[in-house]
Structure formats: C-alpha cells, structure tokens
C-alpha positions in Angstrom: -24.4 -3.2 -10.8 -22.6 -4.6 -7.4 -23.7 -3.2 -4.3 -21.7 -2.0 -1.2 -21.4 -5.7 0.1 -20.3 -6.6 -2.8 -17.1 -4.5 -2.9 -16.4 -4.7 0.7 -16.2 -8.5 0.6 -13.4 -8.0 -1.8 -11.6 -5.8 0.3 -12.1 -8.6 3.1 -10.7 -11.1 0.7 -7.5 -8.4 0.8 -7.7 -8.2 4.6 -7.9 -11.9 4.8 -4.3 -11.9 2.7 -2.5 -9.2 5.1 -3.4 -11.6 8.1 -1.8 -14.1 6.5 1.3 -12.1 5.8 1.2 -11.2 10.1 -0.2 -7.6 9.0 -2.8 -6.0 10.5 -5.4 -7.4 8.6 -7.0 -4.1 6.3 -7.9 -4.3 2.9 -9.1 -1.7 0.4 -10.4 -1.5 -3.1 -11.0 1.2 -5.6 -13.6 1.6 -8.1 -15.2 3.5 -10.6 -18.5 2.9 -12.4 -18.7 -0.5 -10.6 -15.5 -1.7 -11.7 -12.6 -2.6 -9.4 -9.8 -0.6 -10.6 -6.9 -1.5 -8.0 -7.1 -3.8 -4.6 -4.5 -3.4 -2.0 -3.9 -4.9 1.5 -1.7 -3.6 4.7 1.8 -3.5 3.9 3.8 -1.6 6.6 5.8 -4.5 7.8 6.7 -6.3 4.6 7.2 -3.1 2.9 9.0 -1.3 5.8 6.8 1.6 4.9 4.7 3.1 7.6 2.7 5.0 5.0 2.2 1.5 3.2 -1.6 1.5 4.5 -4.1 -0.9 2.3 -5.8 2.7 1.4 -2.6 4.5 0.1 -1.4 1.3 -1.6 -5.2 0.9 -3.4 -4.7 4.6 -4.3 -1.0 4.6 -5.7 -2.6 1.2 -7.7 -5.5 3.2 -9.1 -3.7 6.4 -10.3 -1.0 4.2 -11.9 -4.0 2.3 -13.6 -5.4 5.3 -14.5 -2.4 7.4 -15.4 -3.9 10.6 -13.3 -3.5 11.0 -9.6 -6.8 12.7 -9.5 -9.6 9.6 -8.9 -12.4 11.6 -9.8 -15.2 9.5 -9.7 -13.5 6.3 -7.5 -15.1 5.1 -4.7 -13.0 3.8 -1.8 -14.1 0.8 -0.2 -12.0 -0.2 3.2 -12.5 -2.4 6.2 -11.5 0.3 8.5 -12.6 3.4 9.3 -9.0 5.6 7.5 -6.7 6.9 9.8 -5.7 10.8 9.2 -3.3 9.8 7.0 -5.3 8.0 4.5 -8.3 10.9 4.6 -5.7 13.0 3.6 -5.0 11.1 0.9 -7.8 10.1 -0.2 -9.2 14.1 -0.3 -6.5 14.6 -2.5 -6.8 11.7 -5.0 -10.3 13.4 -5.2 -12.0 10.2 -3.9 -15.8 10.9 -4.4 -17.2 8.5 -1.9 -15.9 6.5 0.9 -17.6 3.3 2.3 -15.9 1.7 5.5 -17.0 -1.7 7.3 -16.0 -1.1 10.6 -15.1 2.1 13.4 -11.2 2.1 14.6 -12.3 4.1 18.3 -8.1 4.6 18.4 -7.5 6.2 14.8 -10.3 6.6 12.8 -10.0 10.1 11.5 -13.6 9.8 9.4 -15.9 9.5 12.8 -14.4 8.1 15.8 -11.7 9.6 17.5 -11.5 12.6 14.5 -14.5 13.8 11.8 -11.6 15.4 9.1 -14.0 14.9 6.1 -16.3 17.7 8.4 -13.6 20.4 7.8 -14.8 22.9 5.7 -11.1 23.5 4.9 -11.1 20.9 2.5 -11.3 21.7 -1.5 -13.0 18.4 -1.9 -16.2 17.1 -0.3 -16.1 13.1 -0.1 -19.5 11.4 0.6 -19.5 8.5 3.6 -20.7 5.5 4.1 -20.0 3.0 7.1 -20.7 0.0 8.8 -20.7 -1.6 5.5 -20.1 -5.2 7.1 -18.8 -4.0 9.8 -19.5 -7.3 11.8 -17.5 -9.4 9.5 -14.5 -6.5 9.6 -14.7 -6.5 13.5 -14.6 -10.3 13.5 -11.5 -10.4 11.4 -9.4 -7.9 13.0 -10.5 -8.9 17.1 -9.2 -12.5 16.1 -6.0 -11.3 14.6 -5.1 -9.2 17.8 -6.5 -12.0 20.0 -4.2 -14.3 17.9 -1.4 -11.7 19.0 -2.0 -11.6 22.7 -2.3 -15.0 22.8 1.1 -15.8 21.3 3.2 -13.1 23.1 1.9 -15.0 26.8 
C-alpha cells in the first residue's frame, strides 16, 4: 500500500496546478483504503468562492464520489496545515485522519495559531499527522509569494 509521501506528492502535483492558475498554491487529496477518491486544488479566485479551499473542494469531490457526506474512513492529505474553516469541515465529513506537509503560523487552526481538533466539543476525534513533506510544501508556497512581491515592485 502507498505511504504518506506517496499521497502528499499528489496533492503537490495539485498545488503545483493552483500556482499555475495565480492561486495560492494548496492542494488536497482524499482517500480511503489507499485509493485516491477525489483531488482538488485552491480555487477562491477562479471560482469567486472564498470557501473554495483545496480541502472543501477534495471533500465536496469525495462525498459526490461516494454518494454520502459522511467520509468515514477517508484520510485527508493537504499541503497546508487547514485553516478553521476546513477543520470544521473536515470534523464533519467524519475525516478519520489528517496528514498535512507544512505549518501555516497565520491560519492553521490544527497546531499553529489554533489546536481545534484538541476540543473536546467535537463529536468526532480525527487522528494528525504533519510535516509530511513539509520542506517541499514550504518551498512551493515561499516561491509563489516571493513571485508575488517581486511582481507588485
């Protein structure tokens, strides 16, 4: 069966595409018993949706897939650690583990600037896992807002 790496370079391959789309470059991928069931990228801008995160859209992909909103036994895999939008989400699509590549010290709702999945408020427990190639995640996004800063001089 695929590791970790594995899936994560798969949601880099969908980072790679919302770069070249000018999106922040994020990608995510659902799976369940080591097959990918839906792949999605940032979409905000082209979508002119700002809940059109590369977690939410990988989420609406799998449910469709699967014909339940309830992911029981999908793993998330993301390049970024989820805003508080996207834990919420992904607690209630029942996610049962989440493996992120690389912190987000602004947003990140899972351990950075919020731990969400601690709350014992929840109804659903989802496992963690991060700094699943986190260096290559980093690499990716510092170049696309270095890219950005560069352009707007």
């Amino acid at each position: 069966m695929p590791d970790d790496s594995h899936f994560m370079k798969l949601a880099l391959a969908e980072a790679g595409q919302a770069e070249t789309e000018g999106e922040v470059p994020v990608g995510a991928v659902v799976v369940r018993e080591g097959e990918v069931i839906a792949a999605a990228h940032n979409r905000p801008i082209g979508l002119n949706d700002p809940t059109a995160h590369a977690e939410i859209l990988a989420l609406r992909a799998a449910a469709e897939k699967l014909g339940n909103y309830r992911l029981t036994g999908c793993d998330l895999y993301v390049t970024l650690e989820p805003c508080a939008m996207c834990v919420g989400a992904l607690v209630h699509a029942r996610i049962r583990r989440l493996v992120y590549a690389t912190a987000d010290p602004k947003a990140g709702a899972v351990a950075s600037c919020l731990r969400l999945l601690d709350s014992p408020h929840w109804n659903h427990r989802v496992e963690v896992s991060g700094g699943v190639l986190a260096d290559e995640a980093t690499a990716l996004l510092q170049q696309f807002f270095s890219s950005r800063r560069d352009s707007d001089r």
